[in-house]
N, C-alpha and C positions, 0 to 999 in steps of 0.2 A: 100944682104943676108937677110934683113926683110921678102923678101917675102916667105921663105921656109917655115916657120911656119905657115904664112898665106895657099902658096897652100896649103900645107898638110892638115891643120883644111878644107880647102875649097873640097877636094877629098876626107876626111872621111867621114866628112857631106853628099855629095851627096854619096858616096855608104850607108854610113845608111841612107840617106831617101828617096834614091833608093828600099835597102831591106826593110825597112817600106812599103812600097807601095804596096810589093808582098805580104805580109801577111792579110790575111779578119780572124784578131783576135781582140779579145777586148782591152781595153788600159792598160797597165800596171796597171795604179795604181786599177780597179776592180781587178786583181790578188795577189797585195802587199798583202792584210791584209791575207789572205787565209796561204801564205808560211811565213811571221810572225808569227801567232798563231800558225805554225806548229811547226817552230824554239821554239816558247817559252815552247811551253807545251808538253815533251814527251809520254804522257800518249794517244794524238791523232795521234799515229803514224799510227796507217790502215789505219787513212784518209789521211794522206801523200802519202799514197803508191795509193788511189785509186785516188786521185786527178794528181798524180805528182808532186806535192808539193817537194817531198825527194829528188828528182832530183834536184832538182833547189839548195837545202841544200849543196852539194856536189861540191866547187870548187877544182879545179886542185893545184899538189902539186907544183907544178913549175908556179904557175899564174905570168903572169904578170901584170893582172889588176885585180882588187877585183873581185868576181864574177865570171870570165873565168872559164868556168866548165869541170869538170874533160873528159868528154866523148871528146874533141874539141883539137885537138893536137897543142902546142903551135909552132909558127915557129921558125926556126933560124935566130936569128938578133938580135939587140937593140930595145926596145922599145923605139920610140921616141916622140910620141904623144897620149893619151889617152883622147880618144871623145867622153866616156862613158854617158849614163844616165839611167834612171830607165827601160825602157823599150828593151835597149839593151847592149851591149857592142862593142865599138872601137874604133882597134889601129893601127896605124902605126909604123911598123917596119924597123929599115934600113938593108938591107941586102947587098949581095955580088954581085947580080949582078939578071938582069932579069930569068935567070931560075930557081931562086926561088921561085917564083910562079906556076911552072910544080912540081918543087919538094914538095912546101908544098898541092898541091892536089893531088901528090900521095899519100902523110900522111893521105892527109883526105879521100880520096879513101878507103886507107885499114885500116881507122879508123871505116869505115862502112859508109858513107859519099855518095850520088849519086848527078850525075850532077841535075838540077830541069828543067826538060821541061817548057818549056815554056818562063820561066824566060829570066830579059831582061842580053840581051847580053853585054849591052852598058846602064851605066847609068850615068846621065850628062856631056857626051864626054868621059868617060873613059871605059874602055872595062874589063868586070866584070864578075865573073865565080859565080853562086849561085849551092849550093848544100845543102841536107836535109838530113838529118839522126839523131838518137838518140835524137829525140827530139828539136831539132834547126837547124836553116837555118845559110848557113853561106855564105856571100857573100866577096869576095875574089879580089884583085886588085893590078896592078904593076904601079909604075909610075916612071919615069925616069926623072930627073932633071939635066942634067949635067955628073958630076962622081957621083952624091948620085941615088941612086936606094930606094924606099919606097914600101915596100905589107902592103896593107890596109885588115886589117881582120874586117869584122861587124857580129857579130855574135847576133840573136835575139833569145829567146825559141818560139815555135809553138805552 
């Protein structure tokens, strides 16, 4: 049973740096200081709004990991693993069963959500669904252990 903790970190990791790969943005930390200054100082809030900055301000009222932004709809499950860092967010959830993953990209569907051409289908042997909208990419994955079922959500801003 040690190694469920391991796949799991080892299937998050490659879907975020699977979704890393699809992004030609600059590195997080040239972004930090910009949406910091935003936070600290209300007085430059039109530059928030023309930057994006404010968006990023904005996480979800039900997060399950700091950051998860409001626009990204959270799945049903437990949160079992959080593989977060500065430049993205992800998690693994355990759910009820594999078509939880049809159901949380219908969420993200009619969250305003689209599938992303091009993007890979398959990121380090796992089979992965990336879609784009409101500002973030969010790459998506089911993995099956046994009786445990995990969706791996990586979600990065654009």
């Amino acid at each position: 049973m040690q190694l469920r903790p391991i796949t799991t970190l080892a299937l998050v990791a490659a879907v975020g740096l699977g979704l890393s790969g699809c992004m030609a943005s600059p590195p997080a930390d040239e972004e930090a200081p910009a949406a910091t200054e935003v936070q600290e100082d209300a007085s430059t809030a039109p530059e928030a709004a023309e930057t994006g900055a404010e968006d990023a301000a904005e996480p979800a009222a039900d997060a399950p990991i700091d950051g998860w932004p409001a626009e990204v709809p959270v799945p049903e499950g437990d949160l079992e693993q959080d593989a977060s860092n500065d430049a993205q967010i992800v998690g693994a959830f355990q759910v009820a069963d594999a078509s939880a993953g049809e159901a949380y990209a219908a969420e993200l569907e009619a969250a305003g959500f689209t599938p992303m051409e091009g993007a890979p289908s398959e990121i380090a042997g796992v089979e992965a669904n990336v879609y784009e909208g409101a500002g973030h990419m969010v790459a998506t994955s089911i993995v099956e252990a046994g009786d445990v079922v995990l969706l791996s959500v990586a979600i990065q801003p654009m």
